[in-house]
C-alpha positions in Angstrom: 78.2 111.7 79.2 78.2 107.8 78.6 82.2 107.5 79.2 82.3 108.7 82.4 79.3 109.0 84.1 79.6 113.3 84.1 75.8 114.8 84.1 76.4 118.1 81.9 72.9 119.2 81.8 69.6 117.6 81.6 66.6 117.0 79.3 62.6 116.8 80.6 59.4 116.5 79.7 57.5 119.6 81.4 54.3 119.9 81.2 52.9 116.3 80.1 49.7 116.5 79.3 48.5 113.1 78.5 44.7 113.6 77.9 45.6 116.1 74.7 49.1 114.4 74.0 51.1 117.0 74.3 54.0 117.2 76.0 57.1 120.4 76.5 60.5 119.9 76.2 63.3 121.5 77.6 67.2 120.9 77.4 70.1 122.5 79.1 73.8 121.9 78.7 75.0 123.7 81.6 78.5 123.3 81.6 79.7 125.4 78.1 83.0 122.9 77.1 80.0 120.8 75.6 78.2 123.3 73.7 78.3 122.6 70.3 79.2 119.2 70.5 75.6 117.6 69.5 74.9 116.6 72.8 71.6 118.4 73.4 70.2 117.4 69.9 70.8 113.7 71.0 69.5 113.9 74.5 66.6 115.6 72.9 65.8 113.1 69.9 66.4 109.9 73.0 63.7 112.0 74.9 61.3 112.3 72.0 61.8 109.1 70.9 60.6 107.9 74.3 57.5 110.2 74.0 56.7 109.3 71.0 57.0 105.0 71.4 55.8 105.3 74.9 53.9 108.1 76.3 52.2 108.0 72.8 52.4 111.7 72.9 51.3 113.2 69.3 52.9 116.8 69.4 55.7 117.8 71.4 56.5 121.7 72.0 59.5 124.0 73.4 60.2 127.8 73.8 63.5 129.3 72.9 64.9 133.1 72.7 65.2 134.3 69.3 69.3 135.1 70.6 69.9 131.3 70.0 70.3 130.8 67.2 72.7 127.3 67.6 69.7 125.7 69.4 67.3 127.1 66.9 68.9 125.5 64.5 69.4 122.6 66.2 65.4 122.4 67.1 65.1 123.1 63.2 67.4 119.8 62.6 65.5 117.8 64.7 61.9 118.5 63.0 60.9 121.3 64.8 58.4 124.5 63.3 58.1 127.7 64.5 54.3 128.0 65.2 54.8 131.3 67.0 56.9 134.2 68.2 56.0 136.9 70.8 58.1 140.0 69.7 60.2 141.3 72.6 59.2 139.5 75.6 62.0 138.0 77.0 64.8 140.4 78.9 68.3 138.9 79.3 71.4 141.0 79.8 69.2 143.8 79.4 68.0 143.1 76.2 64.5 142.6 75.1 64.5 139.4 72.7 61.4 137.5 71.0 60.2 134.2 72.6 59.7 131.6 69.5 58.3 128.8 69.9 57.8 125.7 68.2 56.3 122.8 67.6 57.2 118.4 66.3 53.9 116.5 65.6 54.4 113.3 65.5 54.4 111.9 61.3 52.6 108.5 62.9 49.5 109.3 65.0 48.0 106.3 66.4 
């Protein structure tokens, strides 16, 4: 947080692949007081905007349980299409739930 300095979670770029690009995203806001509050949209958009201007990455990708539905939609606000989902893969509290994933592509490829 930019008042006081408090790290609630982070946001990285993992894999890069810079031959093809490409890069993977992935956000967490571990402490739960600041779900729901924008903050991993933000962080994200900063992020891509750095890959984008920068890194002169072209696509950008992230995987995501299909139980999310907040950051789903919050993936879906920032540009964000599912490309794929891989029906019940992904076990948490012993429940089987699809892995989606999806994709940005950059509108300005240079």
């Amino acid at each position: 947080m930019k008042d006081n300095d408090l790290s609630i979670g982070t946001v990285k770029f993992e894999p890069i692949d810079l031959d093809s690009r490409r890069a993977r995203i992935a956000v967490m806001i571990g402490d739960k007081t600041f779900w729901g509050q924008g903050f991993a949209g933000e962080a994200m958009e900063l992020l891509m905007k750095y890959g984008f201007d920068k890194l002169r990455l072209t696509e950008i990708d992230l995987g995501v349980i299909d139980k999310n539905e907040a950051a789903i939609r919050t993936y879906h606000k920032l540009g964000f299409q599912e490309i794929k989902r891989d029906l019940k893969v992904v076990e948490y509290d012993g429940i089987l739930y699809d892995q989606v994933w999806m994709e940005f592509k950059c509108p300005l490829v240079v």
